[in-house]
Structures are given as C-alpha cells and as structure tokens.
BAVEX-543363 format. One record per residue: residue in three letters; residue number from 0; x, y, z of N, C-alpha, C, CB in turn. Coordinates in steps of 0.02 Angstrom, whole numbers, always signed. Glycine has a CB too. Example, Ala and Ser with C-alpha at 12.3 -4.5 7.8 and 13.67 -1.06 7.14 Angstrom:
2
ALA:0:+660:-284:+390:+615:-225:+390:+660:-165:+390:+565:-224:+452
SER:1:+642:-112:+354:+684:-53:+357:+645:+2:+394:+704:-30:+286
//
This chain:
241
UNK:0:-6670:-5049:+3631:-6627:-5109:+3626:-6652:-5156:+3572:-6625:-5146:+3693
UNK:1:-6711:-5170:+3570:-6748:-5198:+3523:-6770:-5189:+3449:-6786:-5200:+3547
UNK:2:-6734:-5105:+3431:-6773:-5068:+3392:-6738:-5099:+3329:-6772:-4986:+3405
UNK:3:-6749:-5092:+3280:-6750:-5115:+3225:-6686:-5092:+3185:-6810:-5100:+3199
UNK:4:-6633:-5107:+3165:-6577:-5101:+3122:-6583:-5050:+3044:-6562:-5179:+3106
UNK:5:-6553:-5014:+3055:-6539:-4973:+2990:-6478:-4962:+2976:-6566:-4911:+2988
UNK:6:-6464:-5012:+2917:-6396:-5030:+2901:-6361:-4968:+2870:-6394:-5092:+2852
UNK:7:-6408:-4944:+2817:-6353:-4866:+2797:-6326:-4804:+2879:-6424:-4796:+2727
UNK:8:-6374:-4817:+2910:-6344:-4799:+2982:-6306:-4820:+3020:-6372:-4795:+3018
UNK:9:-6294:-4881:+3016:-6238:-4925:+3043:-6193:-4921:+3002:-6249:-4993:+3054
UNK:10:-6185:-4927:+2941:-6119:-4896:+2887:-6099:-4822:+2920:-6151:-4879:+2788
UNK:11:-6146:-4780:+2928:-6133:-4704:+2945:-6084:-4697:+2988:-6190:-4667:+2974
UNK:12:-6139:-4749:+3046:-6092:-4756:+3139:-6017:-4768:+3107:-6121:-4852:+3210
UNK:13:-6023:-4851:+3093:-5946:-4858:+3100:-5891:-4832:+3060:-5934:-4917:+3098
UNK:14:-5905:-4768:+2989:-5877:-4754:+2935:-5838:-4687:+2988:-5933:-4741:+2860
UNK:15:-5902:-4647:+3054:-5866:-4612:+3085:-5823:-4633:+3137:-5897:-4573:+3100
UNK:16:-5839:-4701:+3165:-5767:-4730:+3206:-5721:-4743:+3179:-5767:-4785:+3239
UNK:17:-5725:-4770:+3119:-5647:-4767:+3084:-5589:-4714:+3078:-5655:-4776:+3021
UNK:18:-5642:-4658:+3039:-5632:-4596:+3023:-5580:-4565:+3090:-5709:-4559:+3011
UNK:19:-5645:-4574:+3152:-5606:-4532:+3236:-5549:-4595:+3247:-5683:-4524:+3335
UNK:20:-5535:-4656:+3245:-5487:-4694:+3248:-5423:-4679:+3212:-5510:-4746:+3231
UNK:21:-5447:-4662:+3124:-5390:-4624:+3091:-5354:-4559:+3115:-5413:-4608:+3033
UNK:22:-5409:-4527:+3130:-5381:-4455:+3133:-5335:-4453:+3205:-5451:-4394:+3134
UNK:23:-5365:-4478:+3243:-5316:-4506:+3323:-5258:-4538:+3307:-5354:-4568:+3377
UNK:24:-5250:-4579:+3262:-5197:-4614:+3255:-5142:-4550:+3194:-5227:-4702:+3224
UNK:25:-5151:-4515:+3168:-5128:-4489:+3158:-5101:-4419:+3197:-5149:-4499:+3120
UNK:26:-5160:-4421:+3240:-5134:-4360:+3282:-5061:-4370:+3335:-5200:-4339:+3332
UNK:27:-5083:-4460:+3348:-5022:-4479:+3387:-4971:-4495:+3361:-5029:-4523:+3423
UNK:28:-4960:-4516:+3283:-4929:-4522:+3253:-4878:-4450:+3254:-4963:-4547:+3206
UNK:29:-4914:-4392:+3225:-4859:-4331:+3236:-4841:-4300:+3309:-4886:-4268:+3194
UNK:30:-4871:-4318:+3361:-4846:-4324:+3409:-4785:-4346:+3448:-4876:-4337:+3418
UNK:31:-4790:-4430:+3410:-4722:-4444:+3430:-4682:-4430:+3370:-4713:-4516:+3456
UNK:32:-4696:-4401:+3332:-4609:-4363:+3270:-4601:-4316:+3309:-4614:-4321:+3169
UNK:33:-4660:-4280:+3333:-4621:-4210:+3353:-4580:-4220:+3423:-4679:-4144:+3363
UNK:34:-4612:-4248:+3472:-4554:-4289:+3514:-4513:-4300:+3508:-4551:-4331:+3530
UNK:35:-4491:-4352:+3458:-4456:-4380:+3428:-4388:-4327:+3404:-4500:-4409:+3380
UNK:36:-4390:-4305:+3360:-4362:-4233:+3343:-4346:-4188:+3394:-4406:-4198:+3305
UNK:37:-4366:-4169:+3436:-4363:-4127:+3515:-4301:-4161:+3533:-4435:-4139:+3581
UNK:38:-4289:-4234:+3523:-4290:-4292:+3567:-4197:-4281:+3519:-4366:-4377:+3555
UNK:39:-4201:-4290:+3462:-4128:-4283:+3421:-4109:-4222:+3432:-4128:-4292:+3342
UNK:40:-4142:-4163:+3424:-4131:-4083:+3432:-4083:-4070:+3483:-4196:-4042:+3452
UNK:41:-4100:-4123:+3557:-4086:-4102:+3609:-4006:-4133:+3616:-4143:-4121:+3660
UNK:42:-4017:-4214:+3592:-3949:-4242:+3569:-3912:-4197:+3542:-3952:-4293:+3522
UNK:43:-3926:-4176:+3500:-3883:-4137:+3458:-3856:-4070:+3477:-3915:-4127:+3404
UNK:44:-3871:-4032:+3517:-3862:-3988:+3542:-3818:-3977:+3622:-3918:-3974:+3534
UNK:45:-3826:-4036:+3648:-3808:-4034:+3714:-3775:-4110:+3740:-3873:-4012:+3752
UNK:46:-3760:-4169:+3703:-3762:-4233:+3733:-3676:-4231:+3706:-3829:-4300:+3700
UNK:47:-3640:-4241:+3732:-3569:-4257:+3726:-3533:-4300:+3775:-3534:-4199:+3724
UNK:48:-3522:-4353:+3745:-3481:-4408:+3771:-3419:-4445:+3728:-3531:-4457:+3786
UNK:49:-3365:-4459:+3744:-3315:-4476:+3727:-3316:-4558:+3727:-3269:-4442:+3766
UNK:50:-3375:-4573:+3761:-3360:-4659:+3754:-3413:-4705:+3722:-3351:-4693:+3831
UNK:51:-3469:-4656:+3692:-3534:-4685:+3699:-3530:-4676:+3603:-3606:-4633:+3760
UNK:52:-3571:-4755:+3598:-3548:-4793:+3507:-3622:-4809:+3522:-3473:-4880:+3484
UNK:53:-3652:-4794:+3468:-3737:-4817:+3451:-3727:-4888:+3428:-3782:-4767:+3381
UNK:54:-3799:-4900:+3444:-3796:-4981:+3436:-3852:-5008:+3364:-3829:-5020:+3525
UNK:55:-3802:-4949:+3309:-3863:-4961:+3247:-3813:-5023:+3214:-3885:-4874:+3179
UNK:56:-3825:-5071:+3161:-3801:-5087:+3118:-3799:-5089:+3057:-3798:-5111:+3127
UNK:57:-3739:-5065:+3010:-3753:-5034:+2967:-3743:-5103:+2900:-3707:-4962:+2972
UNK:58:-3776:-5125:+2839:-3752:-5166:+2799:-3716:-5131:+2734:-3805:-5208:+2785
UNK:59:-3740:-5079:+2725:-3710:-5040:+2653:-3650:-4994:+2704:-3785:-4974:+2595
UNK:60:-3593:-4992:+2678:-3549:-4993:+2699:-3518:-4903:+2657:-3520:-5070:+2687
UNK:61:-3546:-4910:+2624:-3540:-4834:+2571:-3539:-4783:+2599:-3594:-4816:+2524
UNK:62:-3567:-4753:+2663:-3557:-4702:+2695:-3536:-4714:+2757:-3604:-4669:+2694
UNK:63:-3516:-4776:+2766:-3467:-4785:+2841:-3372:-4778:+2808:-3488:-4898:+2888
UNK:64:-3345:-4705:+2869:-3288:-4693:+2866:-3243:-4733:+2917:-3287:-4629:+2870
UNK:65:-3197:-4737:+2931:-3141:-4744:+2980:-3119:-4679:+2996:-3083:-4786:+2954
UNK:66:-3130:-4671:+3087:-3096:-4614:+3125:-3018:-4600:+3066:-3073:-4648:+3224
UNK:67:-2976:-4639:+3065:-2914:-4626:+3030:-2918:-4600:+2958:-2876:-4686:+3031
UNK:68:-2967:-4602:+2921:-3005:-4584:+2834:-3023:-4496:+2857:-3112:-4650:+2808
UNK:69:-3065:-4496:+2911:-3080:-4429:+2936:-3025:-4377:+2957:-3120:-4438:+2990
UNK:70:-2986:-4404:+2997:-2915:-4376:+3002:-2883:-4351:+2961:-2877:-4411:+3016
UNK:71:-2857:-4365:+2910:-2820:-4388:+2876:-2860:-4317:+2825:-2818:-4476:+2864
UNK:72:-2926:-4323:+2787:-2975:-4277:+2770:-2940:-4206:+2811:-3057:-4306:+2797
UNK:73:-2964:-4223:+2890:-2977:-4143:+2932:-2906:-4128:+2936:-3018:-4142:+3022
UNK:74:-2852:-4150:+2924:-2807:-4134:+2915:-2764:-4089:+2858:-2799:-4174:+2926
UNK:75:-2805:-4121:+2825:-2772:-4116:+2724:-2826:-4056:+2699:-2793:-4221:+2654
UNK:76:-2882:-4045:+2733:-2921:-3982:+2722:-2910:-3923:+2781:-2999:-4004:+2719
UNK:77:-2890:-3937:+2831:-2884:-3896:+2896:-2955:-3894:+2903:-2843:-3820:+2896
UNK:78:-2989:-3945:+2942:-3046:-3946:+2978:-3057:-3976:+3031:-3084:-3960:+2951
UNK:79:-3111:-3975:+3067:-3118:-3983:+3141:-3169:-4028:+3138:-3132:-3920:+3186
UNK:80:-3145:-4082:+3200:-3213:-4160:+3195:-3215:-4151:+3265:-3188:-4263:+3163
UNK:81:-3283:-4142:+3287:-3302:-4102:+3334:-3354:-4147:+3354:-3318:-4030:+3316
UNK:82:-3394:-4144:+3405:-3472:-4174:+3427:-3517:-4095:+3403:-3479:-4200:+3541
UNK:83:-3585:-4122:+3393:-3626:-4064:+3368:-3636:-4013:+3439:-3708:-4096:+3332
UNK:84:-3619:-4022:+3506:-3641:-3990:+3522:-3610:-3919:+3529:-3660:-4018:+3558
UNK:85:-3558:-3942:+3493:-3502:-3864:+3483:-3506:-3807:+3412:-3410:-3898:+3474
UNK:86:-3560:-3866:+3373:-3572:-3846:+3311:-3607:-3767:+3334:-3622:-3906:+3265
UNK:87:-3590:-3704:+3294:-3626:-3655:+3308:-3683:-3639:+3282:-3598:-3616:+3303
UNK:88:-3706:-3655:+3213:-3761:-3633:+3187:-3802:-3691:+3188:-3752:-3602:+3124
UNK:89:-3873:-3673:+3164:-3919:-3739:+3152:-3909:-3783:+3096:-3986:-3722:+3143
UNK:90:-3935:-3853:+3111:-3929:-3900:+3080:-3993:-3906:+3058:-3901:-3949:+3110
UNK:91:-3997:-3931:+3001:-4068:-3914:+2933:-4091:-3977:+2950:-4050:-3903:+2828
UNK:92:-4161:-3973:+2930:-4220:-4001:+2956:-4203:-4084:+2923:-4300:-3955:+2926
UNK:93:-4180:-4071:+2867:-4154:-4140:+2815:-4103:-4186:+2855:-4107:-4112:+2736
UNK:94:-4055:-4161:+2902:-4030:-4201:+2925:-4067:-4234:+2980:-3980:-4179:+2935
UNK:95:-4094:-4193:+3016:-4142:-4204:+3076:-4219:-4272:+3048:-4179:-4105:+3097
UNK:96:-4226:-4268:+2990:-4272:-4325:+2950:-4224:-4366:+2936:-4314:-4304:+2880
UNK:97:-4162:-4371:+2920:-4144:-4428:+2913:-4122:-4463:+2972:-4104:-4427:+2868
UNK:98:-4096:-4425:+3030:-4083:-4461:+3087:-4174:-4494:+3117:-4036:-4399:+3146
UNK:99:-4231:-4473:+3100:-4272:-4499:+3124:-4300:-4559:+3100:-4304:-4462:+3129
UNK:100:-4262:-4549:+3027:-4272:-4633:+2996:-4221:-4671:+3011:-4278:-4645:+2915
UNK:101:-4176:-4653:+3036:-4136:-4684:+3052:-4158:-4746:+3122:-4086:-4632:+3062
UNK:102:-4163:-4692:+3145:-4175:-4701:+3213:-4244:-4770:+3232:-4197:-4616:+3240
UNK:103:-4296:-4774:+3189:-4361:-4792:+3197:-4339:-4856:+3135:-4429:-4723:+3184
UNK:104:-4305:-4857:+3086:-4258:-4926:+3050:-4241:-4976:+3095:-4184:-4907:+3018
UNK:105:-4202:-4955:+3160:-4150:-4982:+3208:-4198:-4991:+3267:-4080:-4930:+3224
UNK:106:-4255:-4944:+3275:-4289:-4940:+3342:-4245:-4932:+3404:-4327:-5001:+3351
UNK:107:-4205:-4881:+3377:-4167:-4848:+3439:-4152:-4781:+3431:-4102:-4881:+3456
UNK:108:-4142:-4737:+3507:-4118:-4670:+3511:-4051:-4639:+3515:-4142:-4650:+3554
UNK:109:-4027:-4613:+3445:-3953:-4596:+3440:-3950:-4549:+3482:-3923:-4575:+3374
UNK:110:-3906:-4554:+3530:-3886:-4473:+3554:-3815:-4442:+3557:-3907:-4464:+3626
UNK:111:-3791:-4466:+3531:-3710:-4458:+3506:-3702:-4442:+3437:-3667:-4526:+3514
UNK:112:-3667:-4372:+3413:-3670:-4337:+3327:-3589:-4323:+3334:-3734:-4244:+3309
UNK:113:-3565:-4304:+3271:-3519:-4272:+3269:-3504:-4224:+3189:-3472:-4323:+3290
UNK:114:-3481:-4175:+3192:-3485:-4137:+3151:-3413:-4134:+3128:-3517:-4082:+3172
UNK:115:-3378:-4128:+3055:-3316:-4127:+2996:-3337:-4039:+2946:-3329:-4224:+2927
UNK:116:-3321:-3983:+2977:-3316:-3945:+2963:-3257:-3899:+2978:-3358:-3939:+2971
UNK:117:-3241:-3836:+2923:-3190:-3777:+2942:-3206:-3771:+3021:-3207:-3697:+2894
UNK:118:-3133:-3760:+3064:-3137:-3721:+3110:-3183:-3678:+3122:-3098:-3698:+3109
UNK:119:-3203:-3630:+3077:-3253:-3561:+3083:-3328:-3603:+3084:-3243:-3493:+3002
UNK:120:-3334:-3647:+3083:-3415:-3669:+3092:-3437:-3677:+3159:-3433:-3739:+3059
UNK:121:-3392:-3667:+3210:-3399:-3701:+3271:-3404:-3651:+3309:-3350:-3747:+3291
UNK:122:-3415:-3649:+3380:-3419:-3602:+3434:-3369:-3571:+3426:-3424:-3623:+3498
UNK:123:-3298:-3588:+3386:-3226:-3552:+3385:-3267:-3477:+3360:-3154:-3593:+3317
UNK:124:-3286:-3459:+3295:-3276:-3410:+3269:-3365:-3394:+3238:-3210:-3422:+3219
UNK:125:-3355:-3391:+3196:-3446:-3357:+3168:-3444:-3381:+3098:-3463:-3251:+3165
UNK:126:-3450:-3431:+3081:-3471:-3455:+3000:-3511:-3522:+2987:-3402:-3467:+2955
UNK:127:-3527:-3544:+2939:-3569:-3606:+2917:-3566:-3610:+2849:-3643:-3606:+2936
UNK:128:-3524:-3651:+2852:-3506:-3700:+2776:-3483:-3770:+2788:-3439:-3666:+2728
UNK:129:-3505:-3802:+2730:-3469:-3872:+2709:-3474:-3925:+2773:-3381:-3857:+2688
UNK:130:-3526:-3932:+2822:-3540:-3959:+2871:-3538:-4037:+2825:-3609:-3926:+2910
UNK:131:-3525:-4083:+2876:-3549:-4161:+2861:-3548:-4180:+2933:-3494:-4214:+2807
UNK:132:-3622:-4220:+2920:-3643:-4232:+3009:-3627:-4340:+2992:-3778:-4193:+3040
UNK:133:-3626:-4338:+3073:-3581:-4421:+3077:-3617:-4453:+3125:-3491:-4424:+3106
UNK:134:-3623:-4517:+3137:-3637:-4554:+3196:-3589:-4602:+3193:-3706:-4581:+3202
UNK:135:-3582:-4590:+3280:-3542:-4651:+3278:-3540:-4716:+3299:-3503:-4640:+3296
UNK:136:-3518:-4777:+3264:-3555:-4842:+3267:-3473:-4874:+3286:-3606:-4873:+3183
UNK:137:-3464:-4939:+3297:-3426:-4992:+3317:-3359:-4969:+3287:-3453:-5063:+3292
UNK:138:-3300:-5002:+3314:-3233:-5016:+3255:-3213:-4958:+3244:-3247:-5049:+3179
UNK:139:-3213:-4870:+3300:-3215:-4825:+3306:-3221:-4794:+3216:-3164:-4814:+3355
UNK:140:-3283:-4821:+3174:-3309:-4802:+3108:-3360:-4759:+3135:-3334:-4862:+3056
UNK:141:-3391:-4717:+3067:-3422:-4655:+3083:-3473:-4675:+3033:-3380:-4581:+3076
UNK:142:-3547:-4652:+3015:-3595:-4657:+2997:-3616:-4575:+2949:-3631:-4682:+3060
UNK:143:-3595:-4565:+2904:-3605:-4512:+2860:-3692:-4505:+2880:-3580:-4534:+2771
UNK:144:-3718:-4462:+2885:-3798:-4456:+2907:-3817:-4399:+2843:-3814:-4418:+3005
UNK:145:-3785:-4341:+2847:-3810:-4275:+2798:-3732:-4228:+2773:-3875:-4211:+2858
UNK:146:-3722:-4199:+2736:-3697:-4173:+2705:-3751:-4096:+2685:-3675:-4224:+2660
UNK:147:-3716:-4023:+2685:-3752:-3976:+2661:-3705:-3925:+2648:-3805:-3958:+2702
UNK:148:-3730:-3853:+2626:-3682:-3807:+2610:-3619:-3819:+2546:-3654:-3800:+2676
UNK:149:-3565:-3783:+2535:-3546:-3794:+2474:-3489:-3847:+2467:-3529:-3734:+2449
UNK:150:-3469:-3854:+2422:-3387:-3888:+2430:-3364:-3851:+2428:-3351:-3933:+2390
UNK:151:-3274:-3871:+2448:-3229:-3853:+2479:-3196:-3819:+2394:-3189:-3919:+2532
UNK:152:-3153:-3753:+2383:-3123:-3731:+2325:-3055:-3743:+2348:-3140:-3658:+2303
UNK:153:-3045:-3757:+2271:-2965:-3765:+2283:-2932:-3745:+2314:-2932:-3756:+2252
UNK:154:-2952:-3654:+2322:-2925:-3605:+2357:-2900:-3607:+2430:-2966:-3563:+2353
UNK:155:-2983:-3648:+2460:-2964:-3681:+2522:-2910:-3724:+2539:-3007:-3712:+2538
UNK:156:-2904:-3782:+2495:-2865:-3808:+2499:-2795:-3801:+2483:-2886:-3836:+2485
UNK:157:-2781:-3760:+2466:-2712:-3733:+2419:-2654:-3713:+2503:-2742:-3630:+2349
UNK:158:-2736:-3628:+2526:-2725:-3599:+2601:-2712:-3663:+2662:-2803:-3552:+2623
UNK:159:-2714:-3733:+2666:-2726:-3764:+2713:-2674:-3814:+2699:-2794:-3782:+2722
UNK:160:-2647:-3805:+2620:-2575:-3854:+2636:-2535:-3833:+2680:-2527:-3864:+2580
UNK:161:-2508:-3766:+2702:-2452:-3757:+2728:-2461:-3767:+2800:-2426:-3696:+2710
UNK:162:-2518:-3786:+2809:-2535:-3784:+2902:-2561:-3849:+2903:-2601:-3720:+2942
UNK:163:-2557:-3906:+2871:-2554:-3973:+2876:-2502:-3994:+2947:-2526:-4001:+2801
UNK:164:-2464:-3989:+2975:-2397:-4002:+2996:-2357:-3971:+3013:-2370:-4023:+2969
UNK:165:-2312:-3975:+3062:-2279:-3933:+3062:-2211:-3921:+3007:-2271:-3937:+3120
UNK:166:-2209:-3997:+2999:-2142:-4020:+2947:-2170:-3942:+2865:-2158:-4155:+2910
UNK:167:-2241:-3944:+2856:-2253:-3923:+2833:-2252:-3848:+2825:-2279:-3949:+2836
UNK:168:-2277:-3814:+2880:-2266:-3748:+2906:-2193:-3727:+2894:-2283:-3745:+2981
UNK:169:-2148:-3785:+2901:-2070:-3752:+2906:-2052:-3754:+2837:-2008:-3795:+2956
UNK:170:-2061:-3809:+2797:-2065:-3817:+2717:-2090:-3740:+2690:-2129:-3886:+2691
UNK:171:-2153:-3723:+2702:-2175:-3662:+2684:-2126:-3589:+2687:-2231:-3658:+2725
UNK:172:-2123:-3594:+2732:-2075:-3531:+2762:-2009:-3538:+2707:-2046:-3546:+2861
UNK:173:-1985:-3616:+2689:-1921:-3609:+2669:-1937:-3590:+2605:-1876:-3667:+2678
UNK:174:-1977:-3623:+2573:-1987:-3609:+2499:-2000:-3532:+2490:-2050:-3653:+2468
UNK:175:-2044:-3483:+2522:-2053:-3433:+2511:-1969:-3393:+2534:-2122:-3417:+2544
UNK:176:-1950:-3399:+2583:-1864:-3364:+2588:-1836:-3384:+2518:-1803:-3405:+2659
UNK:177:-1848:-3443:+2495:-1816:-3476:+2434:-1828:-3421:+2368:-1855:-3557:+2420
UNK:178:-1895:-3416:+2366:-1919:-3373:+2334:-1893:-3284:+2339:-1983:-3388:+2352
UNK:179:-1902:-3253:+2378:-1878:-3202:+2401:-1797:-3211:+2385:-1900:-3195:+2475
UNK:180:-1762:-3262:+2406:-1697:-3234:+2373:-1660:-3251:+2309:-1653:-3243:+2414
UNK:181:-1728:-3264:+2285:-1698:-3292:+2204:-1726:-3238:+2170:-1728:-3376:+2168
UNK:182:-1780:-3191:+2196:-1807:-3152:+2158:-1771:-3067:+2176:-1888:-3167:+2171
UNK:183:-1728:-3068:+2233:-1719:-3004:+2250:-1656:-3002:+2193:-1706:-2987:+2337
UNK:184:-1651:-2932:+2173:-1601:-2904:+2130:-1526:-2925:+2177:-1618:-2812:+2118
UNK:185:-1473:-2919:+2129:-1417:-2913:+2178:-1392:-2855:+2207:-1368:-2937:+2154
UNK:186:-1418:-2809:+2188:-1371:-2734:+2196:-1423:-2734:+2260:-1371:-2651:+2121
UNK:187:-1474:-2745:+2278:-1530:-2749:+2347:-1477:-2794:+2381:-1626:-2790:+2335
UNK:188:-1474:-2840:+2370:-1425:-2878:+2427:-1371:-2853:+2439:-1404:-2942:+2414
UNK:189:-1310:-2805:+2409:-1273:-2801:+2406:-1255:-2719:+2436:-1266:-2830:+2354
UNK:190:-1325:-2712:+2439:-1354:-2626:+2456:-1307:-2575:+2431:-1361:-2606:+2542
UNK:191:-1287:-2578:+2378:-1253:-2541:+2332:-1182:-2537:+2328:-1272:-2486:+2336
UNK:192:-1175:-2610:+2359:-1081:-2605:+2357:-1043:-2613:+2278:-1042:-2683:+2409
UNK:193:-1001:-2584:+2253:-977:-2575:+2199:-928:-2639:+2189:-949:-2507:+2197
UNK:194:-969:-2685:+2200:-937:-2773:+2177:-976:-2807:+2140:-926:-2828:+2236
UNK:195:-928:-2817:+2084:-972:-2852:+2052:-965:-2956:+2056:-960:-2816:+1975
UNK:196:-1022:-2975:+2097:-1021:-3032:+2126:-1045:-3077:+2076:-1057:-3033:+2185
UNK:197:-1074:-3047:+2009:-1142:-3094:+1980:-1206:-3109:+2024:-1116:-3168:+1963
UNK:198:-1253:-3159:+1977:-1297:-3177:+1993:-1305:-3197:+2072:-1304:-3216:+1951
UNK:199:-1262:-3276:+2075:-1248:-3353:+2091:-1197:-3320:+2131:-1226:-3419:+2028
UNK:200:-1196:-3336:+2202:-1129:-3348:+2236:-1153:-3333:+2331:-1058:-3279:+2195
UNK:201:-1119:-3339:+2377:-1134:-3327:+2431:-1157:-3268:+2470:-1098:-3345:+2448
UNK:202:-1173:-3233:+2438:-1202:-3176:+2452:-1286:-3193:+2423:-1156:-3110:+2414
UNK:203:-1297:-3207:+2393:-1373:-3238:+2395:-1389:-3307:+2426:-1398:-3247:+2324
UNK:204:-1340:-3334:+2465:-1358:-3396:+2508:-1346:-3363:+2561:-1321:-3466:+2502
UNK:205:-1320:-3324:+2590:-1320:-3298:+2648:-1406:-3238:+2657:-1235:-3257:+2649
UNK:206:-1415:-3221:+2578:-1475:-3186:+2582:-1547:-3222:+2617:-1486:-3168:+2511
UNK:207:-1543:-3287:+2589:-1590:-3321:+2584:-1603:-3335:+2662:-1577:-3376:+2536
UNK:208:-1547:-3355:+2707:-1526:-3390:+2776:-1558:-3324:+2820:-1424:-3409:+2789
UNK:209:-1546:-3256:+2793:-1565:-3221:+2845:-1651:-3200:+2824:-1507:-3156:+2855
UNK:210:-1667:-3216:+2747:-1742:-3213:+2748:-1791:-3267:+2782:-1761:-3211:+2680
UNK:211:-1756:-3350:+2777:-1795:-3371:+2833:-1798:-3359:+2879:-1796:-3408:+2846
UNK:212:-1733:-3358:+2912:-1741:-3334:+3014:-1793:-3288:+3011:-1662:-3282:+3064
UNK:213:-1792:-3245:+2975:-1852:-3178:+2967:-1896:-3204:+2964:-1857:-3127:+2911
UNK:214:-1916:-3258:+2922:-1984:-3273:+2915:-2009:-3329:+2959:-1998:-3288:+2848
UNK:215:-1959:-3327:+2989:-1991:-3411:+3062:-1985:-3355:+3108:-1920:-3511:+3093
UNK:216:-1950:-3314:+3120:-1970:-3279:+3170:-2035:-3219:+3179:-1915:-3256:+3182
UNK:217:-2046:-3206:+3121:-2122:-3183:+3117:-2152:-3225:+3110:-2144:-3143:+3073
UNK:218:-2162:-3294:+3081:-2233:-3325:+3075:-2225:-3348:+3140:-2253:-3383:+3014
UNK:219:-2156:-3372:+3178:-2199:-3399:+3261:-2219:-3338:+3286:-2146:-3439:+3331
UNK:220:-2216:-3281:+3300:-2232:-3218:+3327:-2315:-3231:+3300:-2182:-3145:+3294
UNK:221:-2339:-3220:+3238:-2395:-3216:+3211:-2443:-3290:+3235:-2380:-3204:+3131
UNK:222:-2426:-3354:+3240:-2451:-3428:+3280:-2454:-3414:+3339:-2405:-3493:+3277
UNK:223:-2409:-3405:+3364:-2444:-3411:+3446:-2483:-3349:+3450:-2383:-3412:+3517
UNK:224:-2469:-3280:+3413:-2506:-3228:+3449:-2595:-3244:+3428:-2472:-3143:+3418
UNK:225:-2589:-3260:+3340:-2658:-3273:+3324:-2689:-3377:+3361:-2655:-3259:+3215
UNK:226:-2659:-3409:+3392:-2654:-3465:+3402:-2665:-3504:+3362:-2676:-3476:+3438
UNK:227:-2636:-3491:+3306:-2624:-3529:+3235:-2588:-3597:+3255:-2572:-3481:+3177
UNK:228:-2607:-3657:+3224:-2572:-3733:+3259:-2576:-3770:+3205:-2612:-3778:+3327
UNK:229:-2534:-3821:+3177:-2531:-3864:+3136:-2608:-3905:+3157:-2458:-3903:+3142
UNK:230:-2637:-3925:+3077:-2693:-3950:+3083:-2683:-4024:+3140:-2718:-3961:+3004
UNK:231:-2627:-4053:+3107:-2616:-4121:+3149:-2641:-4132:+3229:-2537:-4132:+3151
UNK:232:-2637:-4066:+3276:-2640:-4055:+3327:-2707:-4026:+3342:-2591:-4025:+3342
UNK:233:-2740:-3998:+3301:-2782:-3976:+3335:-2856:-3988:+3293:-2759:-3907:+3351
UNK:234:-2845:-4041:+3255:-2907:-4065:+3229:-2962:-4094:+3251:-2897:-4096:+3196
UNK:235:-2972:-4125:+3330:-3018:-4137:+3347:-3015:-4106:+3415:-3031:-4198:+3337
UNK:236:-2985:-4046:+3428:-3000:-3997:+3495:-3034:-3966:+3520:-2980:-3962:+3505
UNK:237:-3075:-3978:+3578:-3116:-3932:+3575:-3091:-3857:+3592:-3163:-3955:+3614
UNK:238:-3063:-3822:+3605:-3048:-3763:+3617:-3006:-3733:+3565:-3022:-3761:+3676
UNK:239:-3035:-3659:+3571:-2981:-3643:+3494:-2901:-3628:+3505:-3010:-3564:+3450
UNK:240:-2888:-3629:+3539:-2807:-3652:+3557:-2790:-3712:+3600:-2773:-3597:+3596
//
C-alpha cells in the first residue's frame, strides 16, 4: 500500500484500461448493429400493417413521394407497391445500412417497409429487378430509403401501356383489329368472290367489326384464364389475382 510509485507503470496500467475500455466499447458497439439489423431484417421480412406511419421527420423533401405520385408510376409501368414482407428475394445489405442510419438519426425503430417493383419480384412469380424500397411517414407520403437493380427499358414500358386500364386494354384490341383490317388484302376478305369492291367500302368495315369481337373475345378468354387485370386494379394487391 505504501510502496513507492512507478509512473511509466502507471502509464502502462492505465494505457491497458483504456485500451480493455476501447475494445469493450466497441465490442458493444457491433453488438448492438448486429441487433440492430436482426432487428430491421425481421421488420422487413415479416411486419405488415395497414395502419402503422413511422414517427421519423423528414426536412429534405427530395425523396419523399405522395401515395398518389406512386400510383400513378405503378400504374404507368405495371408495377406492384407492396409491404416487403411479400418481397421474394433478398434485400442488399446497402439498404439495410441505410435504414440503420436512419433509424439511430431519429432514435427510433422502423418496422413498417414497402416495396415499388414488377409484379414478378414478389411472392407472385420468381424474379428481381428494379426494386425501390419506401417508408412510410405522415400525409400518407413515402420515404424513398434504397433503390437497386436496373432501370426500367422502354420495352417495358411500351408492353405495360396497353394494361394501364381497362379503357386502355379495349383501345388496344381496337387499334390492332384496326390494323389487321387495313392491312388484310381484299380478295382475303372477300374470299375470292369475283367483285370488284375496291380498296375502301363496307366490306372492310364489316372486316374490321368481326376482327375485334375476335380479338376481345380471345384476349378476355386469355385475362381471366392467365389472371391478367388492368394495372389500375391490381397495383397494390396482395394476391396475384
């Protein structure tokens, strides 16, 4: 008790309490991320509620949407705004870091996601593309969190005008009969009757009348059998019909 002080030993002592203080505090430090993370993983995978709005507030306004902006999107692309826990494949570690800064900014636990992807990303079918993950905050607005995978090709979008609507679906059908009977020969319409009608006249408007019925009556045959539905209706469903 009495013994005599040796200060480079007392530097030693307390240089290793710091040291075991640091290294503890870091050990608990990744302790609670990985919690933490477990803690969103599990949100994300399994937490679905229809009424429940996080209580973050957001000031940059740049990645906050309006439910009706999203619509309007999942509509005009034919995509599905879903909660993650329907999402089928995994969600990348980048989004999962930004919800944890999120989260520890606000000092609160999001457990409410929602996912703006193709139909085929979801439990519906087997794919993963063009995901954008959401939270949702006040003023039924949405919280852009991560974005991954590719953009959308024209192509997509070209395939997804005609199933916008139904007004649309029927537009489609007409223009292509339209097509079909402006392009069929006349002696095909006329199946080889020895009249000569010309181009232009009621025998290619009567052509046209019986290529739509044909073609609304196969594409509803082909919708309900494949449960094909105007995007309008079935953009935030959970079930694939």
């Amino acid at each position: 008790m009495f013994d005599k002080i040796n200060l480079k030993d007392a530097l030693v002592s307390e240089r290793s309490k710091l040291s075991n203080d640091l290294v503890k505090s870091a050990i608990n430090q990744l302790n609670d991320d990985f919690l933490q993370e477990k803690s969103i993983e599990s949100h994300l995978s399994g937490f679905n509620s229809k009424k429940y709005i996080s209580d973050i507030t957001i000031s940059n306004t740049e990645d906050v949407f309006n439910i009706n902006e999203i619509e309007n999107i999942a509509i005009k692309h034919r995509l599905r705004f879903l909660p993650t826990k329907y999402f089928k494949n995994n969600i990348p570690k980048e989004a999962i870091f930004k919800i944890k800064e999120i989260e520890k900014s606000h000092s609160t636990s999001i457990k409410q996601f929602f996912i703006l992807a193709p139909s085929t990303a979801f439990d519906l079918e087997d794919c993963n593309k063009d995901p954008l993950l959401f939270i949702p905050i006040k003023n039924n607005n949405f919280l852009l969190v991560h974005k991954w995978g590719s953009d959308l090709s024209w192509f997509k979008k070209l395939t997804a005008l005609p199933f916008r609507s139904l007004e649309t679906m029927i537009a489609s059908v007409g223009i292509t009969a339209l097509l079909i009977a402006l392009l069929t020969p006349t002696w095909l319409i006329l199946n080889g009757a020895e009249v000569d009608m010309g181009y232009f006249g009621y025998h290619r408007l009567a052509w046209f009348f019986y290529a739509f019925i044909l073609l609304c009556s196969l594409s509803t045959f082909i919708c309900f059998s494949q449960s094909i539905y105007p995007s309008e209706y079935q953009w935030n469903k959970k079930t694939y019909n």
